[in-house]
N, C-alpha and C positions, 0 to 999 in steps of 0.2 A: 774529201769534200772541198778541200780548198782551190782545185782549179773551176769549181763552179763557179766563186766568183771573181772570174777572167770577165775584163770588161768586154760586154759582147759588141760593142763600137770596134774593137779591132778586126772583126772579121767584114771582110766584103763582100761576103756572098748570101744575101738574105731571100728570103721569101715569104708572101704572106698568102697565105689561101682565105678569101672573100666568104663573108657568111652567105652570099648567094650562092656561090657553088660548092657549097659542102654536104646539101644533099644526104641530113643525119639519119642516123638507122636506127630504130628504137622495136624493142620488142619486148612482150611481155607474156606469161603465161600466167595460168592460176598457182600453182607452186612456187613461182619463180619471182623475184621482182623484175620493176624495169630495168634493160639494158642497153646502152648507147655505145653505139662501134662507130670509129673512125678509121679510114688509113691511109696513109702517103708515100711516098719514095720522094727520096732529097738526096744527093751527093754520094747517089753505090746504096743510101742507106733505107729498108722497109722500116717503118713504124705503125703498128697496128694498135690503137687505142680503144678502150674499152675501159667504162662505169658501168656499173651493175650499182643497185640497189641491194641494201640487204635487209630491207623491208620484206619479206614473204606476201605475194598477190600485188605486191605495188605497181599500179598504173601511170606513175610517172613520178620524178622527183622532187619529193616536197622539202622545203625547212625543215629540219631537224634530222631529218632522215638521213640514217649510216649509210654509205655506200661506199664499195672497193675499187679505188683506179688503179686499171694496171695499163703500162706502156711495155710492149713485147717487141725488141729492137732485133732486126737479122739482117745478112748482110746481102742486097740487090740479086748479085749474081748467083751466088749459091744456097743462099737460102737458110746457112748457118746463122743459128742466135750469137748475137754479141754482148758476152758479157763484159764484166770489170768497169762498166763503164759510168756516169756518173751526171747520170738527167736532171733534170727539176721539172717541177711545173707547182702552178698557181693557177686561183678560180677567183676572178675580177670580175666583181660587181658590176656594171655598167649603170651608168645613170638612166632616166627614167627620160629623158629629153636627147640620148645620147644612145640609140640600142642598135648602133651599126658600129664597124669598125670604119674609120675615118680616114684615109690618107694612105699613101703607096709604102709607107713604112710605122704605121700604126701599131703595128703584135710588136715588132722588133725595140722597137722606143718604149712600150709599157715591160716588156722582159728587160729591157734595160735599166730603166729605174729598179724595177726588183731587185733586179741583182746590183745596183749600186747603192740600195738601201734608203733610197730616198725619204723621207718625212712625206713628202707629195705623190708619193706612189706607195701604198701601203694596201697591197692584195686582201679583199674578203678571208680568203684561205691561203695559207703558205702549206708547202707540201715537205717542205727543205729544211725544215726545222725539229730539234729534239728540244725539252722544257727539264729542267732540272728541278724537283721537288724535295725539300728541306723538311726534315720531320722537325719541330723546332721544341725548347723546353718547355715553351708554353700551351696552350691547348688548338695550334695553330701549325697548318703545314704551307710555307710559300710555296709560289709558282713563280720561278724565273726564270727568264729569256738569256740563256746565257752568249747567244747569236748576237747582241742589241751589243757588245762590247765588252771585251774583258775591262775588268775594272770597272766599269761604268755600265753593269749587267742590268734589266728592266727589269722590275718585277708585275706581273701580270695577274696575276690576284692571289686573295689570301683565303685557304680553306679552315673555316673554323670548325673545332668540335668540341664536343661538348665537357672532354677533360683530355687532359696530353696523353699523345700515343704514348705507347710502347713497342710496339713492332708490327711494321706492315708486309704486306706481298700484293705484288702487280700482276694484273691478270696476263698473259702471252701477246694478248693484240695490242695492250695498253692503253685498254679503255675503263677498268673500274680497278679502283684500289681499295683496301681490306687494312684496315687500321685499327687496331687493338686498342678499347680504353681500360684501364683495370680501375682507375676510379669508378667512371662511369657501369662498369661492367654491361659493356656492351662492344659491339664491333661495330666501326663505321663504315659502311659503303660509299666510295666516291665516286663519284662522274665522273672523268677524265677528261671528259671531252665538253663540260659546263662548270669545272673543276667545284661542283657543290656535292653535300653530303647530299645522297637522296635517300639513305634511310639508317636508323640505326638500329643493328641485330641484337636481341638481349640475348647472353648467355649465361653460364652459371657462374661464381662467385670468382671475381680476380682472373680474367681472361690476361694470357700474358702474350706467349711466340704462338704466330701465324703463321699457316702454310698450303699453300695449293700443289695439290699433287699433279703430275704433269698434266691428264688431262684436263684440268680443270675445270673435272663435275663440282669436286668437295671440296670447303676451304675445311681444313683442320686447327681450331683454338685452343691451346693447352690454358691450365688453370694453374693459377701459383700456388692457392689455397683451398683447401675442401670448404664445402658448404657448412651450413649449418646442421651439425647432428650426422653431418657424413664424416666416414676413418678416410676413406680416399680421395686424393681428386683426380684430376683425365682429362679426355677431350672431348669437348664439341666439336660436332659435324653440321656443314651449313650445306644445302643446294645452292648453288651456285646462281642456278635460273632463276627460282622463287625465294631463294633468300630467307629462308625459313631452314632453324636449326632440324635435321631430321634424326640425330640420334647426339644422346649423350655415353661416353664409353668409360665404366670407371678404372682407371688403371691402377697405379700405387701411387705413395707418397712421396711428398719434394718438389720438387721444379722438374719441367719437361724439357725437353727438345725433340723436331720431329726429323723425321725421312722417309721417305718412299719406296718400294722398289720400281724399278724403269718399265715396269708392265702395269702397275697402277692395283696389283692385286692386294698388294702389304704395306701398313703404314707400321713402324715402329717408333717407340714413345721410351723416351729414357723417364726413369724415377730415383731421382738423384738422392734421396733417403733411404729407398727398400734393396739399393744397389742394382735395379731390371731394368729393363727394357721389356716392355709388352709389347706385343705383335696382334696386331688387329687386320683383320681379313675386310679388305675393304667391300667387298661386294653384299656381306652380311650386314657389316659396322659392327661386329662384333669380335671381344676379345678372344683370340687363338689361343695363346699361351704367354705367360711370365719364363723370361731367361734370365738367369742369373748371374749377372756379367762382373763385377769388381764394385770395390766401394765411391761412393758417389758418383755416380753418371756426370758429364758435363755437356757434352758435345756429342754429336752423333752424325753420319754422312753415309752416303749408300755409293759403292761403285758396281755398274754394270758388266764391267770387265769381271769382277772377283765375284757378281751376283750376290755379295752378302753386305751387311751393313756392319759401320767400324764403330766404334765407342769408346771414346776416351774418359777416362775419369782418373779425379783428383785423388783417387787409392794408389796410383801410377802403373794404371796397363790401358791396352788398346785392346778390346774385346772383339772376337771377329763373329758374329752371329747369320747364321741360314736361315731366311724365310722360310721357305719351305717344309725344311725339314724341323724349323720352329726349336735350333741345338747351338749351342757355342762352340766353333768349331777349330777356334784358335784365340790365344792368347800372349799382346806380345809386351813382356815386362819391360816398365822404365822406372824412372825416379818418381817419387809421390808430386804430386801437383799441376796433372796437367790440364789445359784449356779446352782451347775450339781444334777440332780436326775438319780439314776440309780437301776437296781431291783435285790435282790438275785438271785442266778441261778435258783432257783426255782419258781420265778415270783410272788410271793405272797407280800414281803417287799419293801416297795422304799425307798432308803437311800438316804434323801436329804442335799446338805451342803450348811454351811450357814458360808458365809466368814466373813461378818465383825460382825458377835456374835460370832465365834470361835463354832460353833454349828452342831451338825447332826441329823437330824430329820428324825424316822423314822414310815413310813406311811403304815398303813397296809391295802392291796388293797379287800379286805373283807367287810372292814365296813367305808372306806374312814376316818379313822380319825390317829392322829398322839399319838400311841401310848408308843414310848419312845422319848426321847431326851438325848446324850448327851454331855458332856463337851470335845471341840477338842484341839487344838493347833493353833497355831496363821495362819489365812486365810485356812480353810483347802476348794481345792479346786478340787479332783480327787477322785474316788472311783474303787477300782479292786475287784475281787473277786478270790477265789479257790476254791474247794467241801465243803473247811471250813471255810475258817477265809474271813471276810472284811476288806483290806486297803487300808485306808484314808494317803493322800499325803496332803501338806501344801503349801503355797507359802511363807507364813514368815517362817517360819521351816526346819530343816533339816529332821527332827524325822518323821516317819511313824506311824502310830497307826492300830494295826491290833483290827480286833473287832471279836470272836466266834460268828460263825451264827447262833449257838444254843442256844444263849443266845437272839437274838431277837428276837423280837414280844410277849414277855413279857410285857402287859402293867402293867404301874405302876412302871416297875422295873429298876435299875440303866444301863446305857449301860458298861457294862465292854471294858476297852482297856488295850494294852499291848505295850508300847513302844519299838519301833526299828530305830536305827541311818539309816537315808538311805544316811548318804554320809556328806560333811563337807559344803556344800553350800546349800541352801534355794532353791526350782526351781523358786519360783520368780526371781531369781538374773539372768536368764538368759533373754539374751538379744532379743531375738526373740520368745515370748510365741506363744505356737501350743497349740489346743485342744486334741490332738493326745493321745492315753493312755502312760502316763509316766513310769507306772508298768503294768506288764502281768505275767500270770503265765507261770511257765517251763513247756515245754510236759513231761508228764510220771512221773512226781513228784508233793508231794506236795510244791513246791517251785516256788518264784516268781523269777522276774528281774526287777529292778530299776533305771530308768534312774538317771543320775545327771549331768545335763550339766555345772555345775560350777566345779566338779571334772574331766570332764571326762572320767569316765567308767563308766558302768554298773555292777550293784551289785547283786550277788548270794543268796539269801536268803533261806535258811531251814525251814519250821515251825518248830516250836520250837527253833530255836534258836537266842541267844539274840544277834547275832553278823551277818557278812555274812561273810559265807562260803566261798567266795572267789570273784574275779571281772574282768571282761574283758576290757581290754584296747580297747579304742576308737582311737589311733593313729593319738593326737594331734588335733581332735575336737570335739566340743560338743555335747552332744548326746540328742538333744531334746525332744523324744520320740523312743519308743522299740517296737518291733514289731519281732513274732517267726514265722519262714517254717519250717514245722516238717517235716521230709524226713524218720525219723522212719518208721516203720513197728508198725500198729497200729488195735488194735484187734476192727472191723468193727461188729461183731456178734459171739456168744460165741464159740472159738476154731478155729476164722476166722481170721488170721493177713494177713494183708495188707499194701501195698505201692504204688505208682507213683513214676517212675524214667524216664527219658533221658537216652535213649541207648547213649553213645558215641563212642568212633572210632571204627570201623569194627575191624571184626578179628576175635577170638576162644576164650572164654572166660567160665572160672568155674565160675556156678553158686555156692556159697559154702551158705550152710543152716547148723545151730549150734541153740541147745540149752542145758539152762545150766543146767536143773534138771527136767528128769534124760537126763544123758551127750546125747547127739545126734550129731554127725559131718555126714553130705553127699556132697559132688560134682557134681556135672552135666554138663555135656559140651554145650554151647548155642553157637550158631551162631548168627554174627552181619554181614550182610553184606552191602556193599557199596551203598550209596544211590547217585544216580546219579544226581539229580537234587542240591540236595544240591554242590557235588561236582564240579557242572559244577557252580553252583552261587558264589562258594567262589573263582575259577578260575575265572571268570570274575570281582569280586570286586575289589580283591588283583593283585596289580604292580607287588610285587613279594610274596614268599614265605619264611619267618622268618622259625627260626630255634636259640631257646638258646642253646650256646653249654659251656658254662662260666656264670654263676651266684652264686651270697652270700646272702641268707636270712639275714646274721648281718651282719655289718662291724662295725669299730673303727672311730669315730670322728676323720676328718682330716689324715685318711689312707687312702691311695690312691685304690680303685677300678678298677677291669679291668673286662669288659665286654665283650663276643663273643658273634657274630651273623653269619650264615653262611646264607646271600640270595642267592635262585634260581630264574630261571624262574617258574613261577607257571605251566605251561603245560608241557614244557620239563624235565623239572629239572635239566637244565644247571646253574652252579655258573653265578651269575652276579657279576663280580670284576671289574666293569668300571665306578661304582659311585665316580664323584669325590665330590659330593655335599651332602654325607650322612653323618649327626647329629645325633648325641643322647641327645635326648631334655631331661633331668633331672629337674622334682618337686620334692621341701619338700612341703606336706601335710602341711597345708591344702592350699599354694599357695604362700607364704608369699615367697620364693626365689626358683627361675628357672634359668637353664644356659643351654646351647648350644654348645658339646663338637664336635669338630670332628673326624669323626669314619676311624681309621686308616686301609686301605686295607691289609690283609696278605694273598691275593691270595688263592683262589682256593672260591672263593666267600661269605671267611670269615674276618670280619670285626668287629675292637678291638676300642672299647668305656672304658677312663680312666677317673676317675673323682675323686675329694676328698670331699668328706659331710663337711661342716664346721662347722656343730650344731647336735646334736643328735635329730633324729621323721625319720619319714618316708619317704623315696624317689620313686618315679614314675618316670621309664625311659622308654621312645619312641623315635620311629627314625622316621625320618625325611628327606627325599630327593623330592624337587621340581620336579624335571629333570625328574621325572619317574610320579607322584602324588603320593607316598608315606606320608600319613600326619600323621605329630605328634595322637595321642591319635584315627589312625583308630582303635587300636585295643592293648589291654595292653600287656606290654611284661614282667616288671621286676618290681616286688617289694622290697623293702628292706629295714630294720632299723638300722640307724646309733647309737651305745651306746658310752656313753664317757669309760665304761670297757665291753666289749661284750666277751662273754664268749667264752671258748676255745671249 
């Protein structure tokens, strides 16, 4: 991704196609939503462009409405797709006084700014961006913009819930997230693309490890503890669609872990007290059979290659189990105490750890035997992967150990690693352990992300490099586990890129498509128009209608702040200037001091909130009026970080 941004001033050969002759294609059926096709020839190169709605019956694109862009690039003369290549594009708002494109270099100057990141050029929709989400100790998951600058990373809002996760899973398109509360005993649904809870699932007592099977009909919730008056506990089964538990499955006793097989027929469920693993027939939701694998289940992982599922446990064997035929069909002994088993991308290797021998064993799903082993660091307890390399995490350690994956399955032979500092605190040290993946790789690089909840951010890593590249601030709390929405444009089949976006506000907006070798700029004019039901549900939710007309992304410790808000009536659009009971409720992140300012009236329905930060992290400010139901945190309004020198 990094020659995307090549400044596109360097190239001299531009073009712009005029919203008068672009002549759009729009089609629609009953089945189908609306569709908009474009296409050009520029430089040898075809680009055929196309939005589709994924509204079902949609007659045109509204607000809010999901729709899929794809750019399908070949090459002039022969008609071959090209891939490897590495597009963008962005959907710019046009002003309301301003619905033509202006000027014989107009597309190329607004792709310009884009791509130089301007303040004054900041697109409706970016298509080029992946968000990095922080499960945090508290009952709070950030959203960060890790694009905005290493070190000096944005954060773009904060999803609250109603008690701290425990472990989530992301849907394949990376539009809803599934976050596990075991206080709460419920599951959180998130938006991804409005980053808000929009509902939360009750299930039965102590919901722990989450998991969506590949296709992602069923989320599966394991339970830590039986209910009340039950010997077992198990899993809950969600629909996916309707978000409604449809079966509960009792398994055995202990803690779970899940896995799948790769046809979606079989879920298997460890029971780390009864010594099993249960096999549940996903099509019925009902329990197959109990296998009898070794003492305490810990970890569990499915390879498609070996079509059977692996089980490590702390009695010290690797259990080899058949779905099918519902039988243990090998077993491969090691030392008592082992962890998490997890397989190459390629599904052939199982790389299992082994905490308290400082050990990694790895097993090759071919001939069921353990043909390397070796020497880790102190407790290593997490395993990631990338195209290339495997890293190993620790709980007594700081250090990461990455391992070339073309070095195993060499039996006999030493496991090579390569030391990397992931940060200045151990993750043992943090006070609330998640199962949660601690590292994940970047989209579109080969480079990871590293949680450290005893630092507080998340770390940039390069392959190859002995340091990280840089790290996003977590704004004052812990970051337990890491988790990517890639919102990129991402190449789906050769010469095919692709994205899911959220239309947002109505209006007239350039679709603007760029790539950077060879140079390609075009515009396209799309229509967004007003979705009525929406409009009429957020009329009905909201008392009134906010409006920031005064805000500071930084301020100075102990400088004084002045806030504008101007409320309407939400139907009319009359000012309401008659609140005499409106606050500006102000948190420091993560909770630790809140105050209560009141919000001084300056007529004509605009209303000035003062406040002074008295420690430098980050503040949350909401308003607040009884009189009307106006409540604290219906809806966020103002972010801001207090520094004791905040730049000019």
């Amino acid at each position: 991704m990094l020659t995307l941004f090549r400044h596109l001033w360097e190239s001299k050969a531009f073009y712009l196609l005029s919203a008068a002759g672009l002549g759009m294609a729009l089609a629609a059926s009953a089945s189908e939503g609306v569709r908009y096709e474009r296409h050009f020839d520029q430089e040898g190169i075809s680009v055929d462009v196309a939005v589709e709605s994924l509204v079902p019956g949609a007659e045109t694109f509204r607000e809010d409405d999901e729709v899929r862009v794809r750019f399908t690039v070949t090459d002039t003369a022969t008609g071959a797709r090209l891939g490897g290549l590495y597009p963008a594009a962005w959907m710019d708002r046009l002003p309301t006084e301003d619905r033509t494109l202006d000027g014989p270099n107009a597309c190329e100057d607004k792709v310009a700014g884009f791509i130089g990141g301007s303040l004054l050029a900041v697109p409706e929709l970016d298509m080029n961006v992946y968000y990095v989400l922080a499960l945090n100790d508290d009952a709070t998951i950030s959203v960060v913009d890790p694009l905005f600058g290493f070190g000096g990373s944005k954060l773009l809002d904060m999803i609250f819930l109603e008690s701290p996760g425990e472990d989530w899973a992301l849907t394949a398109d990376g539009n809803r997230l599934f976050v596990t509360m075991p206080e709460a005993g419920k599951v959180a649904v998130v938006d991804l693309t409005t980053w808000r809870v929009i509902q939360n699932v009750e299930t039965r007592r102590d919901p722990r490890r989450v998991a969506l099977q590949d296709d992602g009909h069923y989320l599966w919730v394991t339970h830590g503890r039986p209910g009340a008056g039950e010997e077992l506990s198990g899993v809950t089964v969600v629909d996916t669609t309707t978000l409604e538990p449809v079966a509960y499955v009792a398994t055995g006793r202990g803690r779970h872990s899940l896995a799948f097989s790769q046809d979606n027929l079989f879920t298997f469920v460890t029971n780390s007290a009864d010594g099993t693993v249960s096999i549940i027939d996903a099509r019925t939701l009902k329990k197959s059979t109990d296998v009898l694998t070794g003492s305490e289940p810990v970890s569990i992982a499915y390879s498609s290659v070996a079509r059977a599922a692996y089980v490590s446990h702390r009695g010290g064997n690797v259990a080899v189990v058949d779905a099918k035929r519902g039988k243990l069909v090998a077993i491969v002994e090691t030392e008592p105490g082992l962890g998490e088993i997890r397989f190459t991308p390629d599904e052939r290797l199982a790389l299992v750890v082994h905490p308290e021998e400082n050990l990694l064993h790895v097993v090759d799903a071919a001939t069921n035997r353990i043909v390397q082993t070796g020497d880790m660091m102190s407790e290593p307890d997490q395993v990631a992967f990338t195209d290339e390399l495997a890293y190993v995490r620790h709980r007594g350690s700081d250090q990461v150990l990455m391992i070339p994956l073309a070095e195993l399955g060499r039996a006999g032979t030493p496991v090579p690693v390569i030391e990397l500092p992931g940060g200045q605190h151990p993750p043992g040290e943090m006070t609330r352990p998640t199962p949660a993946a601690g590292i994940v790789q970047a989209p579109g690089a080969t480079a990871v992300l590293v949680s450290n909840p005893g630092d507080g951010v998340i770390y940039y890593y390069k392959e190859g490099m002995a340091a990280p590249m840089g790290h996003f601030k977590n704004y004052g709390r812990a970051p337990r586990a890491v988790q990517v929405v890639d919102r990129s444009l991402r190449e789906t089949a050769t010469g095919v890129y692709e994205t899911t976006a959220q239309l947002r506000r109505s209006g007239t907006y350039d679709l603007a498509f760029y790539l950077d070798t060879p140079t390609l700029t075009r515009c396209f004019p799309l229509e967004v128009a007003v979705n009525p039901e929406i409009e009429a549900a957020e009329l009905a939710s909201r008392p009134v209608a906010v409006e920031i007309l005064e805000n500071a992304d930084e301020v100075g410790v102990g400088e004084e702040v002045a806030l504008r808000f101007r409320l309407t009536h939400p139907e009319s659009g009359e000012p309401r200037s008659d609140l005499t009971d409106l606050v500006g409720l102000t948190i420091l992140s993560p909770g630790t001091w809140h105050r209560r300012h009141p919000a001084k009236a300056l007529g004509d329905g605009v209303y000035e909130v003062r406040f002074e930060p008295p420690e430098g992290g980050v503040y949350y400010v909401f308003l607040e009026s009884l009189s009307i139901g106006l409540r604290a945190r219906d809806w966020s309004l103002v972010t801001l970080e207090a520094k004791n020198n905040p730049t000019s």
